[in-house]
C-alpha positions as CSV (number, residue, x, y, z in Angstrom):
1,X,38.7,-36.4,19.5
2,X,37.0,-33.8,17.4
3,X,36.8,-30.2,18.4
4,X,33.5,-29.3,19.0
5,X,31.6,-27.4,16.7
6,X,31.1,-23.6,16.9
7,X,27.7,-22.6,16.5
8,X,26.7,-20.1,13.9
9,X,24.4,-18.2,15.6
10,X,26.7,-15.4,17.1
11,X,27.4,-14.3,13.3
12,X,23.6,-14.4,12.6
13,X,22.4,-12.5,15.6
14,X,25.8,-9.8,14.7
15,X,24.3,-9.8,11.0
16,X,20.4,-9.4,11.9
17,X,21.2,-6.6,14.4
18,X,23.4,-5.0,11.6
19,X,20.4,-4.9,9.1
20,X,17.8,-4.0,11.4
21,X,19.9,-1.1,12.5
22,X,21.2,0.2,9.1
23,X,17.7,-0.3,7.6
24,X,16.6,1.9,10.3
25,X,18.7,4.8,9.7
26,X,18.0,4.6,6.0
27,X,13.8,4.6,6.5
28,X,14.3,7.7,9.3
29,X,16.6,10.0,6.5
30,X,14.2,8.7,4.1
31,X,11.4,10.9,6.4
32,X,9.5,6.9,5.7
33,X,10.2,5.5,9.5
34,X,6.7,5.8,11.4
35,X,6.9,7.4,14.6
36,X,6.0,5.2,17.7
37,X,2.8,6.0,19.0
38,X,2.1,7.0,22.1
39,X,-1.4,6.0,23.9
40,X,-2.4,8.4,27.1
41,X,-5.1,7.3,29.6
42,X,-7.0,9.6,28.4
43,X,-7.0,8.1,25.2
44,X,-7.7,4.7,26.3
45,X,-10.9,5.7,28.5
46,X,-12.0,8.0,25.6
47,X,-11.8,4.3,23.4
48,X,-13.3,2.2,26.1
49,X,-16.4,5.3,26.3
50,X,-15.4,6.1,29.8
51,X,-16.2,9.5,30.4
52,X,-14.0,12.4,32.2
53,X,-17.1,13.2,34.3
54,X,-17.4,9.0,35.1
55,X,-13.2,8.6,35.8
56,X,-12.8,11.3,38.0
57,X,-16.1,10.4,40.7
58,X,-14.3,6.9,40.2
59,X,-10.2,8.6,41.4
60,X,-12.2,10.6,43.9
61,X,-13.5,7.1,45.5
62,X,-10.7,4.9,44.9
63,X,-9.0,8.1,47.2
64,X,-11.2,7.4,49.7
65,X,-11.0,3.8,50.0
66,X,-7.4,4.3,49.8
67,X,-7.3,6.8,52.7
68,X,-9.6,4.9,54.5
69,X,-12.6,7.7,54.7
């Protein structure tokens, strides 16, 4: 009876992690590596032309709903 075959796919996964990693490092001393960007709440009510004025009578009755007011 043959033994069964070993799948490659460890190796590959060892090799891609490998890459990913090193290429990393090299784009980061390179100053080319884009820093992940970070999205606030504020940001995303700002986008969706939700004003400050507008999202904080909406918090002050979501808190009453919530404390049952």
């Amino acid at each position: 009876m043959p033994a069964p075959r070993r799948s490659d796919r460890p190796g590959l996964l060892l090799w891609l992690n490998t890459t990913a990693r090193v290429r990393a490092r090299l784009l980061t001393e390179r100053g080319v590596a884009r820093k992940e960007m970070t999205v606030s709440p504020e940001d995303t009510l700002r986008a969706a032309g939700i004003s400050s004025q507008r999202q904080a009578m909406y918090q002050r009755r979501m808190s009453s709903l919530l404390a049952g007011r």
